[in-house]
C-alpha positions in Angstrom: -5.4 -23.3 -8.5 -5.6 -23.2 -4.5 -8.8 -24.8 -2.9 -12.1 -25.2 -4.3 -12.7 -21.3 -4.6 -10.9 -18.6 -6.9 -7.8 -17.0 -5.2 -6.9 -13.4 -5.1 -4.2 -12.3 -6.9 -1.8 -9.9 -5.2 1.0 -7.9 -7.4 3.6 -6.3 -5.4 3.3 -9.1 -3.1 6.7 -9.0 -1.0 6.4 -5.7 -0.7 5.6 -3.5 2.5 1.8 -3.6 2.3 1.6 -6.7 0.3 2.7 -8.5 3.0 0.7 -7.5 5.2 -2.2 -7.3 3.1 -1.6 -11.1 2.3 -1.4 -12.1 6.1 -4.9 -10.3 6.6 -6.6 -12.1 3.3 -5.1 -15.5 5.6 -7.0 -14.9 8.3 -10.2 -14.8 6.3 -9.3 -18.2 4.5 -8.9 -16.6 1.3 -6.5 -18.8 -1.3 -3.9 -16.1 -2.4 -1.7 -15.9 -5.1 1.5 -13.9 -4.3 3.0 -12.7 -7.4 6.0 -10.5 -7.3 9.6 -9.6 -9.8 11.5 -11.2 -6.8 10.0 -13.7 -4.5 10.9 -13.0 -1.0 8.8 -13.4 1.8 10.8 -12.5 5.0 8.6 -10.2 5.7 5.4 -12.3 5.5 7.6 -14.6 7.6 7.4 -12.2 10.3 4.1 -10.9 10.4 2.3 -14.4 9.6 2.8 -17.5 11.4 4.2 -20.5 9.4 1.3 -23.1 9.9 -0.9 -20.2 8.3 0.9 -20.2 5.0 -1.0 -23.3 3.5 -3.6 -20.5 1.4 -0.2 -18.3 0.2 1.1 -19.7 -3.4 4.4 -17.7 -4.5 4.6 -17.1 -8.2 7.3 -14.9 -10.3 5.7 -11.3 -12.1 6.9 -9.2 -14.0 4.1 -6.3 -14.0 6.0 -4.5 -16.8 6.4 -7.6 -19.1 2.7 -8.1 -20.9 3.2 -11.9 -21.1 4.6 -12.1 -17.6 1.4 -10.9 -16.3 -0.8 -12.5 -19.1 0.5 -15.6 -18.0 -0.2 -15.2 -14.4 -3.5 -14.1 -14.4 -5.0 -16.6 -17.1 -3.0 -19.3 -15.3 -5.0 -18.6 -12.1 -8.3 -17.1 -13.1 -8.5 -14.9 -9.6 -11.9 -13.5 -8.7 -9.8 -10.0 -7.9 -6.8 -8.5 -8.4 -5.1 -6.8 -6.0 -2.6 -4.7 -8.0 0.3 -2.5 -6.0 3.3 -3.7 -7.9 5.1 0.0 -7.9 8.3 1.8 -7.6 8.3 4.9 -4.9 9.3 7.9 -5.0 12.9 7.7 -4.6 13.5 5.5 -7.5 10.9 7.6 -10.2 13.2 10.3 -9.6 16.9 8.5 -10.1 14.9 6.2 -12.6 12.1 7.7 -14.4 12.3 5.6 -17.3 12.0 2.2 -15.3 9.5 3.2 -12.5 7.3 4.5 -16.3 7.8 0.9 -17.2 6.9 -0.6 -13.9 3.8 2.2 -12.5 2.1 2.3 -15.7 2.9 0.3 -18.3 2.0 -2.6 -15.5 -1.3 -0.8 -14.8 -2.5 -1.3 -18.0 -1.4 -4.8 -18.3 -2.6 -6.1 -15.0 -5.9 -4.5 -16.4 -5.5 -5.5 -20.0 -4.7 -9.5 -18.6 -7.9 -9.2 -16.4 -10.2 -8.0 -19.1 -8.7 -10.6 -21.2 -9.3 -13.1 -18.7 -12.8 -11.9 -17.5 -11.9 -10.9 -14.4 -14.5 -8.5 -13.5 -12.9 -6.4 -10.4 -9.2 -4.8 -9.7 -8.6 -2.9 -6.7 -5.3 -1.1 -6.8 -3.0 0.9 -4.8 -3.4 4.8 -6.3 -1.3 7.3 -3.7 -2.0 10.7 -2.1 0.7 11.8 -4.2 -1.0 12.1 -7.1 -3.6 14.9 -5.0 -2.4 18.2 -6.5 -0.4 20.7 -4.2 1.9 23.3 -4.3 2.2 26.6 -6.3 1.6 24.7 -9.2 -1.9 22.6 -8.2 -0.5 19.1 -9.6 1.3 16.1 -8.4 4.7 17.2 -7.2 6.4 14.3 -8.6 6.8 11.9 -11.0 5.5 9.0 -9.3 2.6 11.2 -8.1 2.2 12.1 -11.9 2.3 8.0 -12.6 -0.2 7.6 -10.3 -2.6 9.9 -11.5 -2.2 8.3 -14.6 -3.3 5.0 -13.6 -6.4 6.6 -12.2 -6.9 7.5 -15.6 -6.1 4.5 -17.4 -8.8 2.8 -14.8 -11.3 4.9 -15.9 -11.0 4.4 -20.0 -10.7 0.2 -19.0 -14.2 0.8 -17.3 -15.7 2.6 -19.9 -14.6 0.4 -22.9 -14.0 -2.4 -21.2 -16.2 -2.5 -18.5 -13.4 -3.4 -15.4 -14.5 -2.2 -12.5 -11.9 -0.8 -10.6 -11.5 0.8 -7.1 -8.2 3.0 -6.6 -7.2 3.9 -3.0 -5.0 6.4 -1.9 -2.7 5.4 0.7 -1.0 8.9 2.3 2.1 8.1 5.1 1.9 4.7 6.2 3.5 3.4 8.8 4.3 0.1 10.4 6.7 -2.9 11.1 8.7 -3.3 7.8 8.3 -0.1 6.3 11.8 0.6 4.8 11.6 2.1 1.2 10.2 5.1 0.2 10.5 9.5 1.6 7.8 8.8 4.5 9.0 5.6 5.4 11.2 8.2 7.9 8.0 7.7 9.9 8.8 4.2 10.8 12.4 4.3 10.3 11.9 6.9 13.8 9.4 4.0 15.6 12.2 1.3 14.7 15.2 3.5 15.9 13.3 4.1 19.0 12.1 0.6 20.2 16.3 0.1 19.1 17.1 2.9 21.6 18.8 4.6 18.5 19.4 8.1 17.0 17.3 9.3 14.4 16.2 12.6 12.8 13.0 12.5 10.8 14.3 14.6 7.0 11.0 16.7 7.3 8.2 18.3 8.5 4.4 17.9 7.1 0.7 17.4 7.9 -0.8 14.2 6.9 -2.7 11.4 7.4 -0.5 8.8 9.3 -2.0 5.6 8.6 -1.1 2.2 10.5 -0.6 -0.6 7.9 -2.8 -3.3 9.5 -5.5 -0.9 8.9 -4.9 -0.6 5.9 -4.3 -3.8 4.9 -7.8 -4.6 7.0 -9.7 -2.1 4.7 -7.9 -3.6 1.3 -9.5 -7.3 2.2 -12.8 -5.7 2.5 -13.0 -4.5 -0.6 -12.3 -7.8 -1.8 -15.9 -8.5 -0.6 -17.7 -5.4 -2.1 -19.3 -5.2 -5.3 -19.7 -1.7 -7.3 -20.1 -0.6 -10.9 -17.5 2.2 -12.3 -14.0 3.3 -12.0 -13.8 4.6 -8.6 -11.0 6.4 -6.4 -11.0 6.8 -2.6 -8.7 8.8 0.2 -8.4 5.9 2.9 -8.2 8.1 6.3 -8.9 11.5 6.6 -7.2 12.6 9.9 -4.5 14.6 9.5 -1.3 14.8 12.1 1.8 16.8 12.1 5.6 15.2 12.9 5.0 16.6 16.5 2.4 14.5 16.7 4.7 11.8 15.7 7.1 12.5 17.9 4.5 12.8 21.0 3.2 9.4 19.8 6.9 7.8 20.0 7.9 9.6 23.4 4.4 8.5 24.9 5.8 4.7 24.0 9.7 5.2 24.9 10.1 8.5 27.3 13.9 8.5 27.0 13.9 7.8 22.7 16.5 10.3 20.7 14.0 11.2 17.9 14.1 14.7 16.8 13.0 16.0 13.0 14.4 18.3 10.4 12.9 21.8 9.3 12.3 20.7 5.9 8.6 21.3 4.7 7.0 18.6 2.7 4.0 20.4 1.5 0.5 18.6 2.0 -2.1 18.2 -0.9 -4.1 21.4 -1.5 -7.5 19.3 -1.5 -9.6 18.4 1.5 -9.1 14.1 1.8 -12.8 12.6 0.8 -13.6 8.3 2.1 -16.7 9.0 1.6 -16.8 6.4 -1.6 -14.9 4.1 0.6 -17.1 4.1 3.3 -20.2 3.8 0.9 -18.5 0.1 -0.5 -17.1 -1.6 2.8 -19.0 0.2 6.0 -17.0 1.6 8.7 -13.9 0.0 10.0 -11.8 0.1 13.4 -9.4 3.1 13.3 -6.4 2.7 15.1 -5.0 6.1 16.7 -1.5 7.2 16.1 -0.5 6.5 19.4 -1.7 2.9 19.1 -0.5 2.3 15.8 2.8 3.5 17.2 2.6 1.3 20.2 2.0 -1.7 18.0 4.8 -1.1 15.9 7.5 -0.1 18.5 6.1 -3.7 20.1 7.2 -5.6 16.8 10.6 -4.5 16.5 11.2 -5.1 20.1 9.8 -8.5 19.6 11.8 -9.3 16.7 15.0 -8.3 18.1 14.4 -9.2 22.1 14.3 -5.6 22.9 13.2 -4.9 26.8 
């Protein structure tokens, strides 16, 4: 146990949004457990200064191995879990079999460990893509069918469990260290432009483009909400198009090389609904496209010495 209080526990936790969702909990004192498959915090490194580290323990999870994660979360006793331990889309598609494993078999035993342990509250990292679109009104892919299936399986562990759960829906975010994943295109053209670098964005869409530290910012608020019920939220509900992307990155770097593909990636057929989201934390500062942009041009240049 870290400190005199109970820690959070974050799956997933050298991932993309782990990280940063672990730097933010920092700032607010909170003792963190960082549990991921693979430990490797380069990323943390980056985005979180060493001497701020002393909260952060690093501890080895396998979400899709019940005694991995049994083990974990009795061991610690956290006062919420932050569950995002997940395969993207990429990898349900070349490895449907392993991403079922990891997406929902470790759904239902990070919640199966925490009614087990008596944790009373998971918040966990649902996905856009599991919004129906398309001709056929459903999830256009497997991991978007996986994650509607752990909104699912969040709603039977409330009802004869009694977890409370909150499930939000990240769409296209973007940010410094964004690198796995089919919209991580978004940063991958941010980071080739601070680089001064080619780079052709693989499609066209609408959607909401959402800036990691705000969402990592509205992930550590829930922490501090209390609600009853299995509940699901959209996290933004602004919706851009890749022009507006690329207006975003020429507005930073006038002479980049970023251009994008005519490939359509078709949008959810729903309207996107924070309302429940709103209702549990408040509002929160949105940061604009062009700012998040800014921001993360900024940090690559940093990291590399870039002019």
């Amino acid at each position: 146990m870290i400190g005199d209080s109970q820690p959070v526990l974050v799956t997933g936790a050298s991932g993309f949004i782990g990280s940063w969702i672990i730097a933010e909990l920092n700032k607010s004192d909170k003792p963190v457990i960082a549990a991921d498959v693979e430990l490797d915090s380069r990323l943390l490194q980056q985005i979180l200064p060493p001497e701020n580290k002393s909260q952060v323990r690093f501890i080895s999870c396998d979400v899709s191995d019940t005694a991995s994660v049994w083990k974990v979360v009795s061991e610690t006793r956290p006062s919420t879990i932050i569950h995002l331990a997940a395969l993207q889309i990429p990898a349900c598609k070349d490895n449907p079999v392993l991403c079922a494993k990891v997406n929902i078999l470790g759904q239902i035993n990070v919640f199966d460990a925490a009614q087990k342990a008596g944790v009373k509250k998971v918040i966990y990292s649902s996905s856009a893509a599991a919004k129906p679109r398309g001709e056929d009104n459903a999830p256009a892919n497997l991991y978007g069918v996986f994650k509607k299936t752990d909104e699912e399986i969040a709603r039977i562990f409330f009802q004869e469990h009694g977890i409370s759960s909150l499930g939000l829906r990240p769409y296209i975010v973007y940010g410094f260290g964004r690198g796995d994943g089919e919209t991580s295109a978004i940063t991958k053209a941010m980071r080739a432009a601070a680089l001064n670098k080619d780079y052709t964005i693989p499609f066209r869409t609408c959607a909401c483009m959402e800036y990691v530290g705000e969402i990592a910012d509205i992930f550590c608020r829930t922490t501090n909400a209390t609600w009853e019920g299995a509940k699901v939220s959209d996290l933004t509900t602004r919706t851009y198009s890749v022009d507006d992307i690329l207006e975003a990155i020429y507005h930073c770097v006038p002479n980049a090389r970023i251009s994008s593909a005519d490939t359509l990636r078709v949008s959810p057929n729903i309207e996107f609904d924070n309302s429940v989201l709103v209702d549990l934390i408040g509002e929160w500062l949105n940061v604009s496209l062009k700012e998040g942009t800014r921001r993360t041009i900024e940090h690559y240049r940093t990291l590399v010495g870039q002019p």
